[in-house]
Backbone atoms as SQL, in Angstrom:
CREATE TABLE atoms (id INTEGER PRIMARY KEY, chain TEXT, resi INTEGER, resn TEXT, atom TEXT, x REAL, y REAL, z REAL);
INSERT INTO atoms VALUES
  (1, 'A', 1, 'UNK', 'N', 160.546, -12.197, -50.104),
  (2, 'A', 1, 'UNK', 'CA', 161.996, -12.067, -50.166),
  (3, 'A', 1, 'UNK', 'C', 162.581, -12.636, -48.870),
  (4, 'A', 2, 'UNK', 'N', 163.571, -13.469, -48.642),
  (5, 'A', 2, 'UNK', 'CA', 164.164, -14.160, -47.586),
  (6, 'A', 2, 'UNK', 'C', 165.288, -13.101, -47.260),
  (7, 'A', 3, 'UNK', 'N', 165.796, -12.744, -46.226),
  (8, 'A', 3, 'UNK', 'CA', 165.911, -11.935, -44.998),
  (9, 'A', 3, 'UNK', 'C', 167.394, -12.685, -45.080),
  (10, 'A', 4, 'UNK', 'N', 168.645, -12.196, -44.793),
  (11, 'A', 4, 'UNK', 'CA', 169.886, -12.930, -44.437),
  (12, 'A', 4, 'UNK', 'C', 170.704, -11.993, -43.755),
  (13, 'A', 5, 'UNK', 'N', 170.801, -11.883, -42.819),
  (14, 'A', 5, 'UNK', 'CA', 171.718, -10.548, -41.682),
  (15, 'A', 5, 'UNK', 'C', 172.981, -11.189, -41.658),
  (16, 'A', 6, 'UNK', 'N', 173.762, -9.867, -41.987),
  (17, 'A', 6, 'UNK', 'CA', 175.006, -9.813, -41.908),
  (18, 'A', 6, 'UNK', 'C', 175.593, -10.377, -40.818),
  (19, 'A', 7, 'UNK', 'N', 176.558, -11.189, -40.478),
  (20, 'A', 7, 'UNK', 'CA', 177.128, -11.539, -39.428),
  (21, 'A', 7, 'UNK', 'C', 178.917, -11.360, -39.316),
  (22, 'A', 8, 'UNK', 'N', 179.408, -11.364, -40.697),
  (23, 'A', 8, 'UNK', 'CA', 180.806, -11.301, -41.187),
  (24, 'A', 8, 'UNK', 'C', 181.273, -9.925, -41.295),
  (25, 'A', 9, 'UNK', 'N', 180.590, -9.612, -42.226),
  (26, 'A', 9, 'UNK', 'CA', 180.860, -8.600, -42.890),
  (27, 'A', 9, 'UNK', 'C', 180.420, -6.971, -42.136),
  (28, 'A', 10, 'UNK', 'N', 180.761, -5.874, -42.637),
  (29, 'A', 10, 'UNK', 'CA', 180.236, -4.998, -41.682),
  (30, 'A', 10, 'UNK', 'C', 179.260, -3.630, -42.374),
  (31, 'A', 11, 'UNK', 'N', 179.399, -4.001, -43.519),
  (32, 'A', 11, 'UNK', 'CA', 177.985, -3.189, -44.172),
  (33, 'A', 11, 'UNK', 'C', 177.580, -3.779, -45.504),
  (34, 'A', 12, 'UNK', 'N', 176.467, -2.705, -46.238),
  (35, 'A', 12, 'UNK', 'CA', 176.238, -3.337, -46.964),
  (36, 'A', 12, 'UNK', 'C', 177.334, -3.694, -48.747),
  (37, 'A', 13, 'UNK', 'N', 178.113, -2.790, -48.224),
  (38, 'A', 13, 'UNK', 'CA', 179.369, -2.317, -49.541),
  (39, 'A', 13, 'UNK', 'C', 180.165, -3.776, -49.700),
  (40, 'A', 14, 'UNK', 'N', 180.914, -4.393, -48.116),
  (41, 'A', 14, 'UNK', 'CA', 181.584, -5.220, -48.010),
  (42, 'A', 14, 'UNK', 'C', 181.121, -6.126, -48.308),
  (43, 'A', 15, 'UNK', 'N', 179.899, -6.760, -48.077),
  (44, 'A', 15, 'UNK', 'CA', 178.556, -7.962, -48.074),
  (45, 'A', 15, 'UNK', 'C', 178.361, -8.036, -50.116),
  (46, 'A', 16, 'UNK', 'N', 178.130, -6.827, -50.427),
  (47, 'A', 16, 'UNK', 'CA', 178.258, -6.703, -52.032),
  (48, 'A', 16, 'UNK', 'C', 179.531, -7.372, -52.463),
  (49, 'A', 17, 'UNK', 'N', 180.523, -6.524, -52.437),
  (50, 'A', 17, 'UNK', 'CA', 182.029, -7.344, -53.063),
  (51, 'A', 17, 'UNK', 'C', 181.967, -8.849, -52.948),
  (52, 'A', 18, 'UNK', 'N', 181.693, -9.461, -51.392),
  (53, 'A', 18, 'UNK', 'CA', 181.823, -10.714, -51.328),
  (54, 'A', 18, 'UNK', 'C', 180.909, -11.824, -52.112),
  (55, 'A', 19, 'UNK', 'N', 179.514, -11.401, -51.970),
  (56, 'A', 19, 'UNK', 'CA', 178.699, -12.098, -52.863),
  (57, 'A', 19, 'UNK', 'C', 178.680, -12.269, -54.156),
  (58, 'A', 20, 'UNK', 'N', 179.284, -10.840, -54.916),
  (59, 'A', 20, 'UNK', 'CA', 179.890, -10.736, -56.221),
  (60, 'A', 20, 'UNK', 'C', 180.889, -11.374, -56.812),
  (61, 'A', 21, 'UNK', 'N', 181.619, -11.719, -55.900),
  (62, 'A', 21, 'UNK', 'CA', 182.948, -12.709, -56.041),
  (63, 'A', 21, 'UNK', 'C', 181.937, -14.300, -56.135),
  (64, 'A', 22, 'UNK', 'N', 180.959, -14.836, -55.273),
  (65, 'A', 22, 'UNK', 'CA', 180.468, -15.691, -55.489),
  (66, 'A', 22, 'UNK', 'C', 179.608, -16.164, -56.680),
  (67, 'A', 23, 'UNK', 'N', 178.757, -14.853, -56.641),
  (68, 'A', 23, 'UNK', 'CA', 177.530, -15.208, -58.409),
  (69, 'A', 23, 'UNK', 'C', 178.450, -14.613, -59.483),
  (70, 'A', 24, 'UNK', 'N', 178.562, -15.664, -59.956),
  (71, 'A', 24, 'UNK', 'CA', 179.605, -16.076, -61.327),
  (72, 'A', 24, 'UNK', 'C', 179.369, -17.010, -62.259),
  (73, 'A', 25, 'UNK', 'N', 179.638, -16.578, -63.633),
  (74, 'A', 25, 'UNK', 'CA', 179.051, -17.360, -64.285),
  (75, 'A', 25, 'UNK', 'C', 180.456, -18.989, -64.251),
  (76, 'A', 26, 'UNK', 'N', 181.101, -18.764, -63.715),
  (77, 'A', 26, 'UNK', 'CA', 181.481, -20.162, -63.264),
  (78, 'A', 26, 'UNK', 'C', 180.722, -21.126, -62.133),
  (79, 'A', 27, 'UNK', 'N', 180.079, -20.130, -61.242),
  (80, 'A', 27, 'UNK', 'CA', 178.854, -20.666, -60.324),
  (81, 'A', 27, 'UNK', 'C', 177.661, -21.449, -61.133),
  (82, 'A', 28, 'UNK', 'N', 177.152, -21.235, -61.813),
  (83, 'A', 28, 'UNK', 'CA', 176.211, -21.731, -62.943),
  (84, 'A', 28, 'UNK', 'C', 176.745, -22.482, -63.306),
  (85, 'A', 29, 'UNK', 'N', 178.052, -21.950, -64.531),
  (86, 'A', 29, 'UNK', 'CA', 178.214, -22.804, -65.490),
  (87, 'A', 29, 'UNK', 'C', 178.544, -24.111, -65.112),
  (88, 'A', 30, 'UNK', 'N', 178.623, -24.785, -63.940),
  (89, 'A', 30, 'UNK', 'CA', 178.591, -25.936, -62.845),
  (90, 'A', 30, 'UNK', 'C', 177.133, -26.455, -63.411),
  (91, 'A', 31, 'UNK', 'N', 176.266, -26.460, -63.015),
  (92, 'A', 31, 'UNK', 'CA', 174.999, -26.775, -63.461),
  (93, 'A', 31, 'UNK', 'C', 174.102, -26.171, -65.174),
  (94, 'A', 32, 'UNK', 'N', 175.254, -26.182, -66.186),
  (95, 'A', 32, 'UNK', 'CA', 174.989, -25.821, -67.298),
  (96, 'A', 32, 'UNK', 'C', 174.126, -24.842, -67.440),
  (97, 'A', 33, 'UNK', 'N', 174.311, -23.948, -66.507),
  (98, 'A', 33, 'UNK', 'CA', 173.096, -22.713, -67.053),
  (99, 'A', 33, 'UNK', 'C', 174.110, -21.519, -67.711),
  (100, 'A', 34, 'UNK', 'N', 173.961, -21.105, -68.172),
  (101, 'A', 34, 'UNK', 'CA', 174.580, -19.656, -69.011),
  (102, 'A', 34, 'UNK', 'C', 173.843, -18.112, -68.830),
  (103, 'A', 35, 'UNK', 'N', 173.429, -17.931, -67.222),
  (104, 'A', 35, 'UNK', 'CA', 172.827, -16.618, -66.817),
  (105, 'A', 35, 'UNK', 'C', 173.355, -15.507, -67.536),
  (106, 'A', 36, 'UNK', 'N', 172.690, -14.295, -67.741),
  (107, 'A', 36, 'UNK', 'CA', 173.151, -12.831, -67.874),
  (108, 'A', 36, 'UNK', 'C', 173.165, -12.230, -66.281),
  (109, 'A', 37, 'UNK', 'N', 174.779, -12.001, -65.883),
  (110, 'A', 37, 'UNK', 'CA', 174.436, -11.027, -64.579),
  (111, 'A', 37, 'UNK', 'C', 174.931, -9.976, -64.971),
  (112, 'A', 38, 'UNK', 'N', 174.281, -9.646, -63.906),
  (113, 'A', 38, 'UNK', 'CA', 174.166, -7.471, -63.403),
  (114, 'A', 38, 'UNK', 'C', 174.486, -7.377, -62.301),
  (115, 'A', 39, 'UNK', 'N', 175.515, -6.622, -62.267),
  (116, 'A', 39, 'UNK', 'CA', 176.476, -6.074, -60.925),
  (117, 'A', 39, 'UNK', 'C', 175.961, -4.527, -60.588),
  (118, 'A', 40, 'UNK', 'N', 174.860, -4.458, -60.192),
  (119, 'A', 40, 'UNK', 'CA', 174.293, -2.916, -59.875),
  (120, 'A', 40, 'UNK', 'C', 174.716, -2.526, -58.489),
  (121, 'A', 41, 'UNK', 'N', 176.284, -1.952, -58.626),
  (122, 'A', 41, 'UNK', 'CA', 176.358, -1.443, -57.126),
  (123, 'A', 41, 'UNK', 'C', 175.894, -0.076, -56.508),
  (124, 'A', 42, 'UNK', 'N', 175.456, 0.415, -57.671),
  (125, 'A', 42, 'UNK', 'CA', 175.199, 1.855, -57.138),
  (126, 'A', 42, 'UNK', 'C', 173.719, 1.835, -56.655),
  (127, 'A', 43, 'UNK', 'N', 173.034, 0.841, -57.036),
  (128, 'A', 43, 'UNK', 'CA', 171.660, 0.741, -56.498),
  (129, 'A', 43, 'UNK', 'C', 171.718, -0.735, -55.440),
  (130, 'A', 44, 'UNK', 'N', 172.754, -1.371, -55.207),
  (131, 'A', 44, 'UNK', 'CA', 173.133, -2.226, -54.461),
  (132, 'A', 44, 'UNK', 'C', 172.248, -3.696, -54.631),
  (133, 'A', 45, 'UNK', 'N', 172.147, -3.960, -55.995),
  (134, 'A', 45, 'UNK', 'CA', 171.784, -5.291, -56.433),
  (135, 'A', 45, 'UNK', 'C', 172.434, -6.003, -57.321),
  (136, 'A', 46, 'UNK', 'N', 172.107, -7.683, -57.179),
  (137, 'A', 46, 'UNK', 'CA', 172.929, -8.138, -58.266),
  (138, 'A', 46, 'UNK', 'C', 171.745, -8.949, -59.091),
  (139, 'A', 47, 'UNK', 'N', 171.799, -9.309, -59.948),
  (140, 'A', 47, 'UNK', 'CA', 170.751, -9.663, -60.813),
  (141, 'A', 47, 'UNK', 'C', 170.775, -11.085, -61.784),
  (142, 'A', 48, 'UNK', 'N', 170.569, -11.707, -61.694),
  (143, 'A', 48, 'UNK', 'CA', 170.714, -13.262, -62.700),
  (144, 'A', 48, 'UNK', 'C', 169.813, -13.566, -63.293),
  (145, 'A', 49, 'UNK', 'N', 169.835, -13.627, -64.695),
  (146, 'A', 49, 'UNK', 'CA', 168.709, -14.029, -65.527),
  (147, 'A', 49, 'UNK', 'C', 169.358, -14.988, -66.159),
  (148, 'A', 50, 'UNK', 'N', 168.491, -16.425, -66.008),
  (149, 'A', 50, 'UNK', 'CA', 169.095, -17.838, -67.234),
  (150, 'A', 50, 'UNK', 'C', 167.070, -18.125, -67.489),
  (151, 'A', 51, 'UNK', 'N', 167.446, -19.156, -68.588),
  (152, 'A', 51, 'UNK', 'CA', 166.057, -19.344, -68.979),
  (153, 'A', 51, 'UNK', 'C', 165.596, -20.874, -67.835),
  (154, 'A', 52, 'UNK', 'N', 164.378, -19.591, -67.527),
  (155, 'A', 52, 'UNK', 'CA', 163.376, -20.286, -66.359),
  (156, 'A', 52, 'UNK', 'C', 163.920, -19.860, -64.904),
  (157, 'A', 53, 'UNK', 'N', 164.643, -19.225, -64.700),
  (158, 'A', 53, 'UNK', 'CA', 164.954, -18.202, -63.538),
  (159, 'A', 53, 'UNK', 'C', 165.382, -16.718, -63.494),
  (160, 'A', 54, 'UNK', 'N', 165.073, -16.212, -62.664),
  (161, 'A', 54, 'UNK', 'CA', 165.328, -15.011, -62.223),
  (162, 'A', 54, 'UNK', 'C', 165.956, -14.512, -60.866),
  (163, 'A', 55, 'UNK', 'N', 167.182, -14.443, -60.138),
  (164, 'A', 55, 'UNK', 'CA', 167.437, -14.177, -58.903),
  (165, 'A', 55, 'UNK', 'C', 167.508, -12.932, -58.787),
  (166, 'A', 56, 'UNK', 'N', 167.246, -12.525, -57.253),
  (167, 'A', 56, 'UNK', 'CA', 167.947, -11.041, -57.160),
  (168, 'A', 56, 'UNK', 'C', 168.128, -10.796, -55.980),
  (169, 'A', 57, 'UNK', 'N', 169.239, -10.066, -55.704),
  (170, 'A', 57, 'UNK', 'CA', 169.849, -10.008, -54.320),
  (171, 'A', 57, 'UNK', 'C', 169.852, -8.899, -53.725),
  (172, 'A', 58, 'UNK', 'N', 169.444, -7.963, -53.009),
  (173, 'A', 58, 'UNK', 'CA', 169.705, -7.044, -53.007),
  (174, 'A', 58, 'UNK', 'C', 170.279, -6.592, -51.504),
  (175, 'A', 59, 'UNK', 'N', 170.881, -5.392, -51.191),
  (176, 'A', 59, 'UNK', 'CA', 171.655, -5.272, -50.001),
  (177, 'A', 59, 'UNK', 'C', 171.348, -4.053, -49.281),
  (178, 'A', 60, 'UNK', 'N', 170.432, -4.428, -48.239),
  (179, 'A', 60, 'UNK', 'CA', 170.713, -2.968, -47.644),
  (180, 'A', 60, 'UNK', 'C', 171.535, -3.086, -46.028),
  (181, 'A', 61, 'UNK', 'N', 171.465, -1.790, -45.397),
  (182, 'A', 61, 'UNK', 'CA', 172.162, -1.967, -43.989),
  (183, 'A', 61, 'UNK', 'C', 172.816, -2.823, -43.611),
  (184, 'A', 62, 'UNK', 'N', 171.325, -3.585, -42.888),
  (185, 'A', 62, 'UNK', 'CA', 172.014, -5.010, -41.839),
  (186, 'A', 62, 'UNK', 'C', 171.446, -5.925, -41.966),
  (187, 'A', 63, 'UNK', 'N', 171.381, -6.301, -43.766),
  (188, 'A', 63, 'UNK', 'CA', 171.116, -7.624, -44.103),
  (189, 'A', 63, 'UNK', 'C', 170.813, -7.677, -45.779),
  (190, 'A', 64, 'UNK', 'N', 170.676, -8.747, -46.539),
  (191, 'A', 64, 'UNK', 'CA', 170.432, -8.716, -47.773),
  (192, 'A', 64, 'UNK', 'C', 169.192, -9.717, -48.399),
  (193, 'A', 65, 'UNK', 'N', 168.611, -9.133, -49.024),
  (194, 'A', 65, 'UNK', 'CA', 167.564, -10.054, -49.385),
  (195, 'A', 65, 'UNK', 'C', 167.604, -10.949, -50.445),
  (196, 'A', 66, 'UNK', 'N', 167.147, -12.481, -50.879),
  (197, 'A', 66, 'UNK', 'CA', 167.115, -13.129, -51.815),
  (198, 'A', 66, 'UNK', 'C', 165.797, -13.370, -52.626),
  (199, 'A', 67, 'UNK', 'N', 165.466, -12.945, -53.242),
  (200, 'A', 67, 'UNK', 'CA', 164.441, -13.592, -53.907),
  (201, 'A', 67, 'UNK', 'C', 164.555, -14.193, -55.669),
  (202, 'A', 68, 'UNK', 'N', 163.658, -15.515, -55.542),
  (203, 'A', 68, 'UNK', 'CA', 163.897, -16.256, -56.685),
  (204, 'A', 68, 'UNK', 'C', 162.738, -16.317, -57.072),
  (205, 'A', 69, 'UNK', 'N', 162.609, -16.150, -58.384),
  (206, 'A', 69, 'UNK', 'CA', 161.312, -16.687, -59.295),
  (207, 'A', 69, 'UNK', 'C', 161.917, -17.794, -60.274),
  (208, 'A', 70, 'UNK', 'N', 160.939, -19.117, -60.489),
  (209, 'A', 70, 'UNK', 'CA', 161.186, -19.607, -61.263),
  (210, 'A', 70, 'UNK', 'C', 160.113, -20.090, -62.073),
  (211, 'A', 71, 'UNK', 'N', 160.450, -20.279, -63.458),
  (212, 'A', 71, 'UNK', 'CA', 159.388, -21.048, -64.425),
  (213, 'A', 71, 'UNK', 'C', 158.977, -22.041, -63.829),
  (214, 'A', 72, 'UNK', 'N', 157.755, -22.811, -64.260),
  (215, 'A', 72, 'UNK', 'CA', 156.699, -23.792, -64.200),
  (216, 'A', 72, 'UNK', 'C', 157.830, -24.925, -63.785),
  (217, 'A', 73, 'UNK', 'N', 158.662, -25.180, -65.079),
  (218, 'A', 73, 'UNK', 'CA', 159.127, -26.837, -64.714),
  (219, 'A', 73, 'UNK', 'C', 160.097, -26.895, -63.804),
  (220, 'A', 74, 'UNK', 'N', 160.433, -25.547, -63.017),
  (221, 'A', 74, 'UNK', 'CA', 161.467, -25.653, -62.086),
  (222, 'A', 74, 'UNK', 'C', 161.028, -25.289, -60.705),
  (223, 'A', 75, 'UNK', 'N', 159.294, -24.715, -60.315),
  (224, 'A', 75, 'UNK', 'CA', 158.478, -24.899, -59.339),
  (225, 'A', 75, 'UNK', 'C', 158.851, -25.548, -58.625),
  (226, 'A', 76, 'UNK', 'N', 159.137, -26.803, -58.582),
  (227, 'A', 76, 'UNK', 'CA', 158.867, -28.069, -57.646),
  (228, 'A', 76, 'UNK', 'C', 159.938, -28.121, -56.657),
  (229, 'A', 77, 'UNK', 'N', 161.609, -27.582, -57.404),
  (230, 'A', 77, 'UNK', 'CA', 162.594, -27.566, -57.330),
  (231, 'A', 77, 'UNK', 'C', 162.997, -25.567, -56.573),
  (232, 'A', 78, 'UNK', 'N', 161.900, -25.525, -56.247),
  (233, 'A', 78, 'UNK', 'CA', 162.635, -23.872, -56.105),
  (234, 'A', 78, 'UNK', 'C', 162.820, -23.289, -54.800),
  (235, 'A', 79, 'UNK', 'N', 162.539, -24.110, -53.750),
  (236, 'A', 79, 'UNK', 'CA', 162.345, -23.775, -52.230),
  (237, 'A', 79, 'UNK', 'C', 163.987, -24.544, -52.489),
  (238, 'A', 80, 'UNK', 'N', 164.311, -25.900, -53.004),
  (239, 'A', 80, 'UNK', 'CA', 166.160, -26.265, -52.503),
  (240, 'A', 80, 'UNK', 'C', 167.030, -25.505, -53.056),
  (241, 'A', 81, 'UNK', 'N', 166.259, -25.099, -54.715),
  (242, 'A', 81, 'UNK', 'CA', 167.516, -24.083, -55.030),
  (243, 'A', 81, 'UNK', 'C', 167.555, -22.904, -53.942),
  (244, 'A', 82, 'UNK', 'N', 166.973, -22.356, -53.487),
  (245, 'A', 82, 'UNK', 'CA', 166.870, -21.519, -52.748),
  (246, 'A', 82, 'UNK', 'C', 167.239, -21.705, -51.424),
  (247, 'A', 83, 'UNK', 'N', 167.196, -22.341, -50.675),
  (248, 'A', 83, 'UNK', 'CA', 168.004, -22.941, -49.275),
  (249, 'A', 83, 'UNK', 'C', 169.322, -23.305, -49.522),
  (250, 'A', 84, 'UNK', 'N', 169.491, -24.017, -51.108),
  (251, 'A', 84, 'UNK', 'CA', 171.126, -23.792, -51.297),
  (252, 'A', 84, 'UNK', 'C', 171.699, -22.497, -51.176),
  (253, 'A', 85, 'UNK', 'N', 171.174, -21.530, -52.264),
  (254, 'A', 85, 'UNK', 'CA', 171.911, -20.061, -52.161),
  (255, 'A', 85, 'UNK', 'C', 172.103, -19.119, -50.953),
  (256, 'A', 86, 'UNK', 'N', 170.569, -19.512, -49.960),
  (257, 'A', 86, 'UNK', 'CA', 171.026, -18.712, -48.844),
  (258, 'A', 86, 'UNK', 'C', 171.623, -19.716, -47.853),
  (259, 'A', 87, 'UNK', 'N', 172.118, -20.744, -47.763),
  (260, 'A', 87, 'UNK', 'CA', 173.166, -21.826, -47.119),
  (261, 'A', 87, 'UNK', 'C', 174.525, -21.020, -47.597),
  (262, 'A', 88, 'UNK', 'N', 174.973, -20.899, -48.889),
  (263, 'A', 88, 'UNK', 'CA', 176.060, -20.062, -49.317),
  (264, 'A', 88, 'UNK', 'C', 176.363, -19.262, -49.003),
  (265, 'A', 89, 'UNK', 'N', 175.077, -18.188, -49.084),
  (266, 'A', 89, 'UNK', 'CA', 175.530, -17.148, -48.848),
  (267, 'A', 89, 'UNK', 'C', 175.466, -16.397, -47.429),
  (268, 'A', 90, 'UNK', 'N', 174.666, -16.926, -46.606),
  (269, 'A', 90, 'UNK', 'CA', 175.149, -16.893, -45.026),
  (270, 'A', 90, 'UNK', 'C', 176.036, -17.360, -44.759),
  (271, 'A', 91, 'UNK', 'N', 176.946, -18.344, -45.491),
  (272, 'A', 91, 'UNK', 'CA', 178.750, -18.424, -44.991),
  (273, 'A', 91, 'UNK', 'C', 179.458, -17.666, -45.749),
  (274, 'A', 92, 'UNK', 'N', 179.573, -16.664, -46.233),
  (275, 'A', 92, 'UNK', 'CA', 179.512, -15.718, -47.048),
  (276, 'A', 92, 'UNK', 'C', 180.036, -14.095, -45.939),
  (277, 'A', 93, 'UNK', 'N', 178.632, -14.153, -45.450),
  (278, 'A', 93, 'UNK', 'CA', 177.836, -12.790, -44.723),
  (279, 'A', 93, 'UNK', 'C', 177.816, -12.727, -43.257);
């Protein structure tokens, strides 16, 4: 899971709202994917499922974690998707 400390924001409640405002299915629907998200604030995660990925974000204290799984044909491609989202979302946080 990649590590992203708060720098903006001042806990993990505020850091939630803002990122939530970001993962949207208008965020995707940019790159034709049609994810199912989950806004779990009471357990302080957000959740994206499209076919051949899985994200999940989760928030604690003084920082939030990213981790991505992806299917086989999107392997190759999953360290940039992933330096994109936490590029985002450290201007974000």
């Amino acid at each position: 899971m990649l590590k992203v400390a708060y720098k903006t924001v001042k806990d993990k409640e505020e850091a939630f709202k803002k990122i939530k405002n970001y993962i949207t299915p208008a965020l995707f629907a940019k790159y034709n994917i049609n994810p199912q998200i989950e806004y779990r604030q009471a357990s302080n995660e957000i959740l994206a499922q499209g076919k051949g990925f899985d994200l999940k974000i989760l928030f604690t204290d003084g920082d939030l974690g990213l981790d991505l799984n992806v299917g086989f044909f999107l392997t190759p491609f999953k360290q940039v998707i992933l330096e994109k989202i936490e590029k985002e979302v450290r201007a974000l946080v």
